[in-house]
Structures are given as structure tokens and as C-alpha cells.
N, C-alpha and C positions, 0 to 999 in steps of 0.2 A: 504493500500500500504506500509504503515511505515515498518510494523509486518510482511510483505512476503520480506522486504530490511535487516530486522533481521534475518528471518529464513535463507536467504541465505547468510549471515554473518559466521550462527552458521555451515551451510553446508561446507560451504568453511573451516573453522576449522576441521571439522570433516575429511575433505577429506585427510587436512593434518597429520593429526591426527591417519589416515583410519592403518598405518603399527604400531602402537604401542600398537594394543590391545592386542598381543600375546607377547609383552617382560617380559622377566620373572622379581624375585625377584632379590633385588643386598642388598648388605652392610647391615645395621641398618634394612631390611625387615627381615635378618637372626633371629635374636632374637625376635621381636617383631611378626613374622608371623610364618614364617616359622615352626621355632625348638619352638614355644611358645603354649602351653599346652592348655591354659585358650580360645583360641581364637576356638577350638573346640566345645566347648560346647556352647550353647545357655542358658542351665542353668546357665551361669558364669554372664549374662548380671548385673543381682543385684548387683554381685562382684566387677565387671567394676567402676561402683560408689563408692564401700565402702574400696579398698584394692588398691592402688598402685601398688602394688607387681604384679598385673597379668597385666600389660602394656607390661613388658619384661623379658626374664628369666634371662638375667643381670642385678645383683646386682645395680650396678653405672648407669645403662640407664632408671632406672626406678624414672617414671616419673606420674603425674594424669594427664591423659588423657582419660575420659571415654568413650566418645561418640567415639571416634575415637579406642577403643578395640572393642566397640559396636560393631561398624560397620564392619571390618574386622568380626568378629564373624557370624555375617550378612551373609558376602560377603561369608565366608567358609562354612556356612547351602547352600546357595542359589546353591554356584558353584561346589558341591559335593564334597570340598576336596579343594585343594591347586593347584586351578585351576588359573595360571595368569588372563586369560580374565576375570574371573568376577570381580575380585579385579579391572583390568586397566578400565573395563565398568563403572563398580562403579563409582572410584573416576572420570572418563570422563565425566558422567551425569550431575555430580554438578558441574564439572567446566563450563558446558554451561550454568547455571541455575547461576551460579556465573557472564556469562558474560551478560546474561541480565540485571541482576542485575545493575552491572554495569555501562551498557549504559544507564540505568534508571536516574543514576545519573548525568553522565554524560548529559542527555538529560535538568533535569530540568535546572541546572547549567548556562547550554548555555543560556537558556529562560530566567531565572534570570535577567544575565548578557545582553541580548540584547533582548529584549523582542519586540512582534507583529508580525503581521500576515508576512509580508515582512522580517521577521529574520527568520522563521520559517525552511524554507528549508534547508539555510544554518546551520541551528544547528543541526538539525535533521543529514543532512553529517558529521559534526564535529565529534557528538556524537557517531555516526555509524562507520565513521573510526578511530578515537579514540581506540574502543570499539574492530576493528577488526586488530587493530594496534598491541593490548595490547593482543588479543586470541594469533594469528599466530607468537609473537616473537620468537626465538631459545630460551632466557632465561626464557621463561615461560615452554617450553618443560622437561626443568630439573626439575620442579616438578611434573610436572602432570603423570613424565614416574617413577616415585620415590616411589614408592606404600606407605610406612609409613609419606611422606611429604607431603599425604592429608590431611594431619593437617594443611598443610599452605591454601590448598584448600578453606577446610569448616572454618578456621578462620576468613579467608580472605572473605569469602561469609556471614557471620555472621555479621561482623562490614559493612560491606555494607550495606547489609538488615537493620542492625539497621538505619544506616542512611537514606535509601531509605525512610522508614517506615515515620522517623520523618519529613521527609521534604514533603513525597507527601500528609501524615494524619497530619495534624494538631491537627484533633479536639481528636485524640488517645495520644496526648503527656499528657495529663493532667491523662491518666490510666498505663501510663510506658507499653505504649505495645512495643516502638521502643526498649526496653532494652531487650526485651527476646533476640532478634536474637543475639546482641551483649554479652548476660550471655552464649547462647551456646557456641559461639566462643569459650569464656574464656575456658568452657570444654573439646575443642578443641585441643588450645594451648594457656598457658598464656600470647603470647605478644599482642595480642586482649585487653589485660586489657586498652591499650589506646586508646579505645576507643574515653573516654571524651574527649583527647586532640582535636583528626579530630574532632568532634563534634563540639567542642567552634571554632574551626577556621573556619569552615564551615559557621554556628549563626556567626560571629565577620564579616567576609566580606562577606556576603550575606543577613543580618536577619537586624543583629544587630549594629550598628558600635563602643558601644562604649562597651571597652570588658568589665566592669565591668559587665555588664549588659547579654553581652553573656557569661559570667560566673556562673552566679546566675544560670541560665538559664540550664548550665550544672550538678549545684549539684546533682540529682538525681545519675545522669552517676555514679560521684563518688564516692556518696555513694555506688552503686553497685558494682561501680569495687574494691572499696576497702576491702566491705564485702567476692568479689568473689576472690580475693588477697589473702586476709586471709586465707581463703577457703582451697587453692592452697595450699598453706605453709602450713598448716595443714597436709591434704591430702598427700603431696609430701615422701615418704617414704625417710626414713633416708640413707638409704643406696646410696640414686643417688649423683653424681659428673657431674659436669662441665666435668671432664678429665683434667683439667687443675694441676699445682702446685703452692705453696707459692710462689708468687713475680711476676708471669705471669699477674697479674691482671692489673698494671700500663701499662705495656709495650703493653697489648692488648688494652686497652682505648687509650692510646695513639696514635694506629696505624690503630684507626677504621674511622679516617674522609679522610684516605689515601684507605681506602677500600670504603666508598663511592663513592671516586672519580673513583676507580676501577668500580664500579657496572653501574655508570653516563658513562664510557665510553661505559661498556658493552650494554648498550642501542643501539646506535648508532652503534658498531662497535662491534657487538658477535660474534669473531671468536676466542677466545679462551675459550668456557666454558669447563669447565673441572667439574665432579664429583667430584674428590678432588685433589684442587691443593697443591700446596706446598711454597706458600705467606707464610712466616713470621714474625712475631711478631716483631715491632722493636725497639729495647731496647737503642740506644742511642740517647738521645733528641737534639742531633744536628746533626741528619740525615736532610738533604735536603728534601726529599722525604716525610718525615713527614710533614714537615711543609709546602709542597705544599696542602697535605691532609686536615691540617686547614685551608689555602688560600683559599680551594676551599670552605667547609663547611661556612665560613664567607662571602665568594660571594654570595654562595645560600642565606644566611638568610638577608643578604644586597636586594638581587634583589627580594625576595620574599616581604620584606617589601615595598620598592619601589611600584610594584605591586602593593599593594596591597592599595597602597593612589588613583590609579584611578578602577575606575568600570572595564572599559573594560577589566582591566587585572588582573583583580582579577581571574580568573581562573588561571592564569598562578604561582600567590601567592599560591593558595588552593594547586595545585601539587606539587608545589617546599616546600609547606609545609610539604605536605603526605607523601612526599619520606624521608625528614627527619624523623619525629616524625615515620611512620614506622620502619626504623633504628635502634630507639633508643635503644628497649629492647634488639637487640642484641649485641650493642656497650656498652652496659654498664655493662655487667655480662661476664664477663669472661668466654668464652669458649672453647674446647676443639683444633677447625678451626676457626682461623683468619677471614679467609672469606670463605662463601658455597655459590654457584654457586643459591641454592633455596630461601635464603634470598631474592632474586631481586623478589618474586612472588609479596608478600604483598608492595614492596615499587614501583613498578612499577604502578601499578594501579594509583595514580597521576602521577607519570614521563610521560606515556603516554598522560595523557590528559591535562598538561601542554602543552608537546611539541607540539602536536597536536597545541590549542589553538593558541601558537605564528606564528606555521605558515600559520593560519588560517589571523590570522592581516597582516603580511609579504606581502601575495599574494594579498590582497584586497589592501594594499599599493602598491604595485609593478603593478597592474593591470596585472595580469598573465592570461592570456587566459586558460576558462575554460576546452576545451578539454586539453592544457598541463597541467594543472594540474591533471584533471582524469588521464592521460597517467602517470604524476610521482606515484602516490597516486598506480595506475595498478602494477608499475614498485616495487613499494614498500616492497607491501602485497606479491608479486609475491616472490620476495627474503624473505623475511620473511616466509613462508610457505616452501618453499625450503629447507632453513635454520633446521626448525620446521623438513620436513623430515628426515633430514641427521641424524640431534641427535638424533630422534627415535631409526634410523637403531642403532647407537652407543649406544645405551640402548637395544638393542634388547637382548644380551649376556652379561654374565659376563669377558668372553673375551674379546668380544668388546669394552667392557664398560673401560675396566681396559687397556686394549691396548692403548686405549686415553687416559687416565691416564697417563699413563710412557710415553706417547709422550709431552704430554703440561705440565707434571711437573714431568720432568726425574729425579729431585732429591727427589721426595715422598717418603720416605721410604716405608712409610703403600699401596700406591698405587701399587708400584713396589711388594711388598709382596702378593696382591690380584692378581694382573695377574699371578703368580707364582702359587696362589690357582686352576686360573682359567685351566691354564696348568696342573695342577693335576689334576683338576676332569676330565681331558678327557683320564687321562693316560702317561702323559710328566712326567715323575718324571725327568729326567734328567732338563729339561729345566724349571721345576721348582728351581730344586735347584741352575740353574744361576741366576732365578730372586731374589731366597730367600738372596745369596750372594751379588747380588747387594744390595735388601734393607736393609742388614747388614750393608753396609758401612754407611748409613744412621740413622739407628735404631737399634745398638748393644746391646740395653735393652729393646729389646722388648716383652716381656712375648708372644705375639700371633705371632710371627715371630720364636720364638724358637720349639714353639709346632709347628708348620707348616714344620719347617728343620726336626724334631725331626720323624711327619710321611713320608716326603719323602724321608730320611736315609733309614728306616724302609722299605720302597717299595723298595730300590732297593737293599737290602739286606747288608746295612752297617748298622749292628747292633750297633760296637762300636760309633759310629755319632750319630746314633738315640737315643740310651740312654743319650749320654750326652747331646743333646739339649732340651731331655724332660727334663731331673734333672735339667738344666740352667731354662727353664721356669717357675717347681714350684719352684726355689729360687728365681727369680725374684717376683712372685705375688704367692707366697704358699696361699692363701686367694681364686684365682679364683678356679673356679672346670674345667672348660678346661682343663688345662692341665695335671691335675689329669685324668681327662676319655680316655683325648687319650694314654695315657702314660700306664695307665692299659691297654688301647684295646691292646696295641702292648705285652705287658707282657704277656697276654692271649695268643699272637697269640704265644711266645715262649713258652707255658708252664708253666709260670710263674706263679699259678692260686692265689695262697695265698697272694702274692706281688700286681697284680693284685686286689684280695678283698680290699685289705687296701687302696689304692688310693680309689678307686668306696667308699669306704666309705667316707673316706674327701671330695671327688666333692660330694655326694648328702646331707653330711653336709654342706659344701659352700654354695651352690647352690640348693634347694631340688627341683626347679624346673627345676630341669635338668633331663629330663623323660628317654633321651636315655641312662644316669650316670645308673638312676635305671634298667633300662632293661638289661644293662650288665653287671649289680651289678647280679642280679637274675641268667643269663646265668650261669656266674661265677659261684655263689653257685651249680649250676647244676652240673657243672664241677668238682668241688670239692664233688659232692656227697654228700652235707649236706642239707640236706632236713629243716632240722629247719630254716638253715639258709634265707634258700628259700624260706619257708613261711612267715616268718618273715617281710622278704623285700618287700615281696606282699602287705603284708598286709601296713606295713608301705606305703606303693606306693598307696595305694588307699584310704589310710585315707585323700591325698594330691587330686589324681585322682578318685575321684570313677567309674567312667566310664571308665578307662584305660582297655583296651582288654587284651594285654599283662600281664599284671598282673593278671588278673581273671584268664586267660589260665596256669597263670605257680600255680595259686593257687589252683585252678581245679585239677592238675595233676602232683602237687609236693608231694603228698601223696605216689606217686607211685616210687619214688625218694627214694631209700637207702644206706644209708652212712655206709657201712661194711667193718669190716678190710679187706674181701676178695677185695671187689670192690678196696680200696685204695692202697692194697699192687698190683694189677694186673698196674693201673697206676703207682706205682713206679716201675715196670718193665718195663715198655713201657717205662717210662722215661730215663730210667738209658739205654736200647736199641740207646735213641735217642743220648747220651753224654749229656744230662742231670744229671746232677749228684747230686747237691744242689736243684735241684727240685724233684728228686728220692728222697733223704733223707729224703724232708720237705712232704710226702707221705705215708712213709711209717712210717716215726713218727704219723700221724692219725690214722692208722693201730693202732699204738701200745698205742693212749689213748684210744681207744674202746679195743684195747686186749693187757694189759702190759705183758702176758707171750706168746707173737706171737713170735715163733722163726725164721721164717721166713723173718718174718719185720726186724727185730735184724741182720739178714743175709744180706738183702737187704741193709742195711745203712753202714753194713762194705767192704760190695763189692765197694760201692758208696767210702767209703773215702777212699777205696784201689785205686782205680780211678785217684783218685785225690793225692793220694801220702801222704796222712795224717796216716802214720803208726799206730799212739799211738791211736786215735779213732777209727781206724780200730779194730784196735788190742782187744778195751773194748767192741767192738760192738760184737763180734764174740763171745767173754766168755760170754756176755750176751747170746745169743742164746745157748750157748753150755751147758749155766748152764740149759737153759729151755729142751733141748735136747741133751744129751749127744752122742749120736749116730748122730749126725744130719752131716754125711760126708761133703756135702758143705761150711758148717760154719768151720769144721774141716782145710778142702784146703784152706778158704779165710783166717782161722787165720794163716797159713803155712808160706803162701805168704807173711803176713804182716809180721810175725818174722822174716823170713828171709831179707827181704828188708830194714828192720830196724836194720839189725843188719849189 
């Protein structure tokens, strides 16, 4: 009966759950799914383990996370492609398998704590609504709808499992098998490494009472998690960042027990989650508001100790513990967001079956008649699922998603910037570039805000805009290869093909895992008619990709590809047709290193700087030709023109 009171637990999740299998990718999915190279192949899995680098194709976000490249890897064999639903099936599987999980714990705990046949019922409900508390909340929805934040998932289901393992096996403790689950975590995501912590608190008021002893108790843990620490830091490629700068470090510790308190309302009262809010950092230590932050983090750790001197209410200790000591890792390292709406996945897990627990004592003190209490407990899960729907829907689009964004935190620069994305990919360039101006006033140095103005200049045909906010971009971060690749896309689409190369070349030095850098690196050379060039890049592309289609194709059939002064000079005509004139030039000078005596070419460059009103190179371009063709009338008229005008 228990096991059919679970499944319809996990039903009732699911049901809410039922409109989020089709939302697509958003934010941080970009790099690491989406536009990410390595996650194609299944070959790559060894790699996953040995190479950092292929977690993301930015430099700074790359991180060791293998299992979880694994698995997306997985997820793209299994769903033929960059299929949402299999990714969202995916990570949805483990998170039920997470909630049993769980309620496992949560189940012994109760029994623990009030043990025999006549407690039995009532724990068995604790643990069950607890369990369906902590599924159906709206801030649990912000990870599970978050495709790359199945790292909080499967980490979060790891260190469970480890636990479950040691508490319901005893006689496996003495072979460390409770540590595998919690090493995978680690693989996961590194704030799993505290494991030990929840461990020893679990052993101290449940096992053990005196901690020396539930310490001893835990060294294994820490030997592993310090070996798996090390590991990490190893592993971790040089190139990832926080995102953070010099001096951000103090002021984010400082303003992380004000974001607990943030997350502790969020429990209770989720009606502001946001993707990414615009909370910050707060730098003067005699902020109010701070110091409520540590008011509150010393209450907790007051009322957990409390707690945690009587039996009965040691579970309410264990949660108030968990919600902390989950925290920690991210309160202590400086990062990028103050606070993220997904951090509450891992520290909820005790927040819920604390709260639960008290009001489990509360109503048994109050003598609360059982049907009202089913009826509130109804009333509960009812709005929590609800809740659970809504943020779906708001995750369903990049629109959606980003629209609530700039509602619940109108001053996000970077938020305001991605609804403006999301308006462009449907075709709003206009109404893109109000949101990009909005998030200017916010973010005037934003290296990914400039390439963003810089293409929807470019779509609506204000060239002079769009150039300068691509050249504003690579002087902000000349290092990324973004705005190298779009800056060339748009130089291609002018004509610009040589200008064009030399960016594609910096972005796939930046960057080599930047696959679409190379394919319009490749195009390029097409363009330009340089067939060496062509191969060259292919080949360089697959020494990286070997599997790459597009490179095999242009290596295949870049043989066929010839770079002749004729070919070159008919483009510097076309160019020079279009008022192209410095790309006419830079044309027909190719012409003339495959043929230095092309009269032709020599014609072509002095028409071009007649053009442009440059007499004197007009004038040398013309006797060039003239000297190769004396006879050659049009070289005759265009040096006319240019004497005269000069004189």
C-alpha cells in the first residue's frame, strides 16, 4: 500500500510536470548543448573524463563535469539530434528516482526519531508529504526545466543515495559502498564534495551523540572527498572563471546569508522566481539589510542546535542543518550571480522536511482534526503544482522565459539583453534594439551586448551602427571568438571577404571549438577562391572534429575550387558594379599575385581609386597597365580622367 501512496506521489508530479517536456534550450544550454561539438559524438565519452575542454565551447565556463557531458551525449544519440524532449525526459526520470530517494530518507529518519508500530503511519504521511512537498514546489521547477542544471539533479541524487545507502546497509559501511553514489555526485558537480558534512550531522543526532565519535566515523567520506577535491582542481581547465573581478569576493560572502534569507522566504512565498534576477552584491558593511542576513543565518544555527538537544526534534536540527551546509559551497567562492533561483534544488531537500516535521508537532499539539489537516496539506500541494505549472509555461520559450526576466528584474542588464535576442530570432530587429538600449543603460561594457546591437544594426541595414558595435565588442574582450565570427558573418555578407578571413581566423584561434567560426572560415575561402586555403581549414577542422560532415564535404570538393586571376578579376568587377570599391581593389590585387603582368587587374584598381577620388594611385595604377599594354584604350581613358581631375 506504502509503494502504490509513492507511485501516486510521483504521478501527481509528473502530471504537473506533464507541459515541460517540450521546452526548449535557454542560457548556459547554449554553449554547453547546443552550439557544443563534443556532445555529438559518443566517441567523445573517454574524453568527457580526460579533457575539461569539451564540457563547453567557452573558454571561462569550462568546467569537469563528466558524467553530466556523458549524458547529454546520451541524450543526443538516443533523441536523434537536439531534440528538447529527450534531454527534458532525461533529466525528469532521475529526478523521480531522486524523489524516492528521498522519501527513503526521509522515511527512516521519522522511525528513528519516533519509532513502533503506532508511529508508523504517521511517518510514513510525514515522509510522503514531505517528499511531495519538496517534488511539486515552483523552486524546484527552475531546475528540472534548466537542461545543463541536471547537474544539480544527479548531484543532489548522489549525496542522497550515499546517504540512503549508509543508513539502511549497515553491514556495506565497513566496504565504502555508500561512497560510490556520493564520488559520482562529485562528477557531477563539485558542491556534492560535502558530503561528509550531512553525513557527520546525520551519525551526531541520530547514530551517535557524541560528535567526536560521529566524526571518526566520517573519515572515510573525507578522505574521498578530498582525494575527489583534488581531482577536481586538477581536472578543472585553466581557462574557466567565476565571471567574477578582483575585490567582488568580500562583498559576495558578505551578502550571501542575506540570500539565504532570500531563498528561506522563497520556500514559503515563491512568487518571485526569476531565471536571472538582478540582486546585488552588497559592498557597504553597514547596510541594514546585510546584517539582517546574518541575524537570520545565526537564528538558524541557534534553533538548529537547540533542536537538536531533544530527540523529537532533531529532525527539524538535521534540515535546518542541510539547508545550511548545502549553501555553503556556493556562499563561499565567488561567483558570477549573487543568487540563482537553482541553488534552492540541493538546499531544499532538508528545508522541506524540517518544515514539514514542525508542523507535524504543531498539529499533534494543537489537536487539529484530521480531515483539516488533509484539507490544508490538499490545499497545499494543490498550489504548489499550480505554481510548478505556471513556471513551466515560463520556461516553455526563450521569450517567455526572458519576458519574466525584465519583469521581476527590470534593471538586469544581461536579462533585458536576452529578451532582445529572443525578439530577434523571430525577426523584431526593431524591438530588439529597444531592449539592447535598455540593457545599455545597465551594461555599457558588455562585450555580448555589443555583438548583439552590432547584428541587429546589420539586419536593418544601418551599417555604420553595426560596424561600430562589433569593433566596441572585440575591444572590449578581443580574447572571445564571438564577436570575431559575427563581425566577419556581417563583413561576408558586405563583400568584405578578406576582412572577413582574418577575424574567422582569430575566433577559431580563440576559440577552436567554435565549429560554426570554422565553417565560415571554409565558406569564406570558397568565396575568395582559394582552394589551399580551403583545404587547409578542413583539414585543420577535422584534426579537432573528425566526424565533422561539413568539412569532409568542402574537403571532398575543394579540389574543384580554383583560384585564377580570371575568377578574381570577374569578382573585382562585380564589386566595383556594386560601389565596392576597397573590396574591388583588394580583388583584383589577387589577380595580380597569381598574374603581376595582368593588365587588366592594373585597370580594375585604377578605375576603383578613380572612384574614390584618389588621383595619384589612380594615376600609377593605369601606367602600370599601360606599361603591360600599350594599346590597352580603357587604361588609356581611366588615366585621362585621372590627369585631368588632378590637375
Amino acid at each position: 500500500m506504502r509503494g502504490l501512496w509513492l507511485l501516486a506521489v510521483l504521478a501527481v508530479v509528473t502530471l504537473a510536470y506533464a507541459n515541460h517536456f517540450t521546452n526548449t534550450f535557454h542560457f548556459d544550454d547554449a554553449h554547453t548543448i547546443v552550439f557544443n561539438p563534443y556532445i555529438r559524438d559518443l566517441g567523445n565519452l573517454p574524453r568527457f573524463f580526460t579533457d575539461g575542454d569539451t564540457f563547453s565551447t567557452l573558454p571561462p565556463n569550462r568546467s569537469w563535469r563528466p558524467l553530466i557531458s556523458a549524458s547529454l551525449a546520451i541524450d543526443y544519440r538516443l533523441g536523434g539530434g537536439l531534440k528538447p524532449i529527450a534531454f527534458q525526459m532525461s533529466t525528469f526520470f532521475w529526478f523521480l528516482v531522486q524523489l524516492v530517494v528521498v522519501y527513503l530518507l526521509f522515511l527512516r529518519t521519522c522511525d528513528l526519531v519516533q519509532p513502533g508500530e503506532g508511529n508508523a503511519g504517521r511517518n510514513f504521511r510525514i515522509a510522503l508529504f514531505a517528499t511531495a512537498l519538496y517534488g511539486l514546489h515552483p523552486a524546484i521547477a527552475e531546475t528540472v526545466n534548466y537542461v545543463i542544471q541536471r547537474a544539480e539533479v544527479y548531484s543532489t541524487l548522489g549525496v542522497v543515495g550515499g546517504l540512503v545507502l549508509y543508513i539502511y546497509f549497515p553491514g556495506w559501511r565497513r566496504y565504502g559502498l555508500y561512497l560510490i553514489p556520493a564520488a559520482i555526485a562529485v562528477l557531477c558537480k563539485p558542491p556534492a564534495l560535502i558530503f561528509p558534512a550531512l553525513l557527520f550531522v546525520w551519525i551526531w543526532l541520530f547514530e551517535d551523540e557524541k560528535p567526536s565519535r560521529a566524526l571518526a566515523r566520517c573519515i572515510p567520506s573525507i578522505v574521498v572527498a578530498g582525494a575527489l577535491a583534488a581531482l577536481t582542481s586538477v581536472m578543472t581547465p585553466k581557462t574557466f572563471s567565476t565571471g567574477t573581478s578582483p575585490g567582488d569576493g568580500p562583498p559576495y560572502v558578505f551578502t550571501q546569508p542575506l540570500v539565504a534569507l532570500r531563498y528561506f522566504l522563497s520556500f514559503f512565498t515563491p512568487t518571485h522566481l526569476s531565471a536571472d534576477t538582478d540582486f546585488k552584491a552588497i559592498r557597504n558593511p553597514l547596510d541594514p539589510a546585510a546584517w539582517v542576513g546574518i541575524l537570520f543565518v545565526i537564528g538558524v544555527i541557534w534553533g538548529a542546535w537547540r533542536c537538536s538537544r531533544e530527540r523529537q526534534l532533531r529532525p527539524i536540527a538535521f534540515g535546518l542543518y542541510w539547508y545550511l551546509i548545502a549553501l555553503f559551497p556556493t556562499s563561499i567562492l565567488a561567483l558570477a550571480e549573487v543568487e540563482n533561483d537553482h541553488r534552492m534544488f540541493f538546499p531544499f531537500v532538508g528545508l522541506a522536511f524540517s518544515v514539514v516535521w514542525a508542523a507535524s508537532i504543531a498539529v499533534r499539539q494543537w489537536a487539529v482534526p484530521r480531515a483539516a489537516i488533509a484539507a490544508v496539506c490538499g490545499l497545499v500541494l494543490a498550489a504548489c503544482a499550480w505554481g510548478t505549472w505556471q513556471r513551466n509555461e515560463i520556461w516553455r520559450t526563450d521569450e517567455s522565459l526572458w519576458r519574466d526576466v525584465t519583469i521581476k528584474s527590470p534593471s538586469n542588464g544581461r536579462g533585458l539583453m536576452n529578451y532582445g535576442l529572443a525578439l530577434m530570432a523571430r525577426g523584431d530587429y526593431p524591438g530588439a534594439i529597444d531592449y539592447y538600449q535598455r540593457a545599455h543603460v545597465y551594461r555599457p561594457d558588455y562585450f555580448a551586448l555589443e555583438t548583439n546591437m552590432g547584428i541587429a544594426y546589420g539586419k536593418v541595414g544601418n551599417d555604420a551602427e553595426a560596424e561600430r558595435h562589433f569593433l566596441r565588442a572585440i575591444e572590449l574582450k578581443p580574447t572571445e571568438a564571438d564577436p570575431q565570427y559575427h563581425y566577419a558573418s556581417w563583413l561576408r555578407g558586405k563583400g568584405r571577404f578578406y576582412e572577413a578571413a582574418a577575424h574567422l581566423d582569430t575566433a577559431v584561434t580563440n576559440n577552436p571549438a567554435d565549429t560554426d567560426a570554422w565553417h565560415l572560415l571554409m565558406q569564406t575561402a570558397a568565396d575568395l577562391g582559394d582552394g589551399v586555403r580551403l583545404r587547409t581549414t578542413a583539414q585543420n577542422m577535422l584534426a579537432q572534429f573528425p566526424n565533422d560532415e561539413t568539412a569532409r564535404n568542402w574537403l571532398r570538393n575543394g579540389d574543384a575550387l580554383t583560384a585564377s586571376p580570371e575568377s578574381f578579376l570577374d569578382r573585382s568587377l562585380a564589386l566595383f558594379q556594386q560601389g565596392r570599391y576597397e573590396d574591388s581593389i583588394a580583388m583584383a590585387r589577387m589577380a595580380l599575385k597569381l598574374r603581376p603582368n595582368y593588365a587588366e587587374a592594373w585597370n580594375n584598381v585604377g578605375a576603383a581609386y578613380n572612384a574614390m577620388k584618389r588621383w595619384d594611385e589612380a594615376i600609377q595604377a593605369e601606367k602600370q597597365a599601360l606599361a603591360i599594354k600599350p594599346d590597352y584604350e580603357l587604361a588609356k581613358n581611366n588615366l585621362a580622367v585621372a590627369e585631368s581631375k588632378k590637375r
